[in-house]
N, C-alpha and C positions, 0 to 999 in steps of 0.2 A: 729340738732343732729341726727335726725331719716335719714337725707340725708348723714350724713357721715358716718353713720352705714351701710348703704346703699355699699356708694363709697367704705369700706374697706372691706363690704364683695364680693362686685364684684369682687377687686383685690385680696384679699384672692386665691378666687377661680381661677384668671386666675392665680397666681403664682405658683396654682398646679397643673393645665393642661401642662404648659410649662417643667416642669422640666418631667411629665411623656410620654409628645412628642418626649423629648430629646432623654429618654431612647429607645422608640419606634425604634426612629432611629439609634441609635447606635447598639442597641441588634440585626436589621438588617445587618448592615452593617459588623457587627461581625459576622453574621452568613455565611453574603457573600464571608467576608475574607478567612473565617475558611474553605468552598468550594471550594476556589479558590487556595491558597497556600495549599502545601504538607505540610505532617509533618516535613518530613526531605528532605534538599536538601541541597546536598555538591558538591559542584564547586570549583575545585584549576585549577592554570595553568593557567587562562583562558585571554586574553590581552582585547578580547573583545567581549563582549557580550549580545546580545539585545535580551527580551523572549516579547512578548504581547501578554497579556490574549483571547485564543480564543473564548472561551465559557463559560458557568457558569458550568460545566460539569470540568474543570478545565485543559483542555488543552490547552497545550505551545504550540508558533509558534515563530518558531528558526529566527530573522533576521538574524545574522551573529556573526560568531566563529572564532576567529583567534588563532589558537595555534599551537606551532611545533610540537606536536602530541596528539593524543588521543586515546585511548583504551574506546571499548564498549565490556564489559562481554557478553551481551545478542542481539547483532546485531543491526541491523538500518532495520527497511521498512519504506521506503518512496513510499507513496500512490499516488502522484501528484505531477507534472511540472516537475519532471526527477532530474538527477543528473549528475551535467556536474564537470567533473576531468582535471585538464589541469597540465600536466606534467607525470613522471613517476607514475604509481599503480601496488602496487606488493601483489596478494593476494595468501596465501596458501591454501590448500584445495580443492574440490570438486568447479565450477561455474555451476551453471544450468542456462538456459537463455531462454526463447523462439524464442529469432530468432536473431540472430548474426550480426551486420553490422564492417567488416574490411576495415579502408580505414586509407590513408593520401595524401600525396601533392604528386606529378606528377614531379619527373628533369627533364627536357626538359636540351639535350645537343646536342651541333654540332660535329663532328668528322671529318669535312670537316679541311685539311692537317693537320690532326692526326692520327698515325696508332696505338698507344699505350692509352690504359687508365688504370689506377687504382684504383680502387673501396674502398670507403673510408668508414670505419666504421660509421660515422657522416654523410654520404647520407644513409647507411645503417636503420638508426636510425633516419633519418627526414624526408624520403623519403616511399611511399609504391610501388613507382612501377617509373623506369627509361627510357625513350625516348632517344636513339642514331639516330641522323640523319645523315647517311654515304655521303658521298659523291659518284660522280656518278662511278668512280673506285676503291672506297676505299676495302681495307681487313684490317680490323679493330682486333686490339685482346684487352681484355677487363679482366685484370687480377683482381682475387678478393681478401679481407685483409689479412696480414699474420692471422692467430690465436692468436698473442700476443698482437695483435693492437685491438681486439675486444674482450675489459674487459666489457663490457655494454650491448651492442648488446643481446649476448645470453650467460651470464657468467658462468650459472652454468651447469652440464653435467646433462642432457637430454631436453633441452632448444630447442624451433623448432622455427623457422621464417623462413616468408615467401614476396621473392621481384619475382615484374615481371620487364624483360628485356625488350623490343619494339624495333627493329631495322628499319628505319623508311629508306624509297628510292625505286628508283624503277628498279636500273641497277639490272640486274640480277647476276653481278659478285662481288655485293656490299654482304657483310656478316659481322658478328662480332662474333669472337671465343672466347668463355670463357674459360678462364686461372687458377687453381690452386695459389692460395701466399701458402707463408709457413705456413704449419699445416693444409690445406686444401685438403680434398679426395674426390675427383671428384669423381659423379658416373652421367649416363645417362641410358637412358631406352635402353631395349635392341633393335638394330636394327635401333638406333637413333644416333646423335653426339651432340656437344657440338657447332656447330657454326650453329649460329642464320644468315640465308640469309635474304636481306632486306625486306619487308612485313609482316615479321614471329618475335614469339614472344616466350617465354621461360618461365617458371616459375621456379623460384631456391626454392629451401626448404635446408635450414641451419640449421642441426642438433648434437647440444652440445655433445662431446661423452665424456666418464669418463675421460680417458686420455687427454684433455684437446682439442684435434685435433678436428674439425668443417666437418663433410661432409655434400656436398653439390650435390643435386641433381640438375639435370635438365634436366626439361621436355620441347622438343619445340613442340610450334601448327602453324600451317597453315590456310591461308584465306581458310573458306569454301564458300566463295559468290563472 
């Protein structure tokens, strides 16, 4: 008897250790939760969407968002590994930057028995900068979009972009004259022309005007070396 007094208060006592370990644990883990989760979070739209807890401090770390759009009231800083955009970005407003890098892909074209070219809104817009390689007699003329063919490009009036030209040879009689399409108003610096000799290179600036018309400057440069 005195031994089973014994075994029932032993057990006694571990069935009340266990039930208040339990709590131990849980009152924890509820404290964890309570850190971790916001009070309120509301998420619609969203196809897909993956957060994993950074810290106990209770910051989110975005894997991936797929939705046809989103509005943020209060902006986005991203602190680390960048932010890479791959297709159209159209922002209103003021950009500030520290240091600006403008690039894209390079047309490499031949002009060798071609004396006409037309300039397409769609190199316009895939392209940052155009290579004509003349042939060794060529006079090349090199006309640019109507303004009605260029609803993307630069659509709304005061809209600026900017292509470089490259006429690429070494006959000295090789050249490529840039051409006005309809809607376009040539302008060149003063004391300069509009045809690019082979070696030499031009820069157009394409500027949206209200009236819906595209002027386009250009500036040529020459080998200094």
């Amino acid at each position: 008897m005195k031994n089973l007094k014994k075994f029932a208060k032993k057990n006694a006592v571990t069935l009340t250790v266990i039930p208040l370990a339990l709590l131990l644990v849980l009152g924890a883990f509820g404290f964890v939760k309570a850190q971790l989760v916001p009070q309120t979070v509301v998420i619609e739209n969203v196809e897909n969407l993956v957060m994993n807890v950074a810290s106990g401090l209770g910051e989110m770390a975005f894997g991936a968002i797929t939705q046809d759009k989103s509005t943020f009231d209060h902006g986005i800083e991203i602190l680390s590994n960048g932010l890479d955009v791959t297709g159209a970005t159209t922002m209103t407003g003021a950009l500030n930057v520290s240091r600006l890098t403008q690039g894209g892909t390079i047309l490499a074209t031949s002009t060798d028995g071609i004396t006409t070219s037309v300039l397409t809104e769609a190199q316009l817009i895939a392209n940052a900068s155009i290579d004509f390689t003349l042939s060794t007699e060529a006079t090349h003329t090199l006309t640019l979009p109507a303004t009605s063919t260029m609803t993307t490009f630069i659509p709304t009036a005061g809209d600026v972009a900017i292509m470089r030209i490259r006429v690429l040879g070494t006959a000295a009689s090789a050249s490529s004259t840039i051409t006005a399409g309809t809607g376009i108003d040539l302008i060149e610096d003063e004391g300069n022309d509009v045809v690019i000799e082979a070696g030499n290179e031009a820069y157009l600036r394409f500027h949206r005007e209200s009236d819906t018309d595209v002027t386009v400057s250009v500036t040529e440069y020459i080998a200094a070396d």
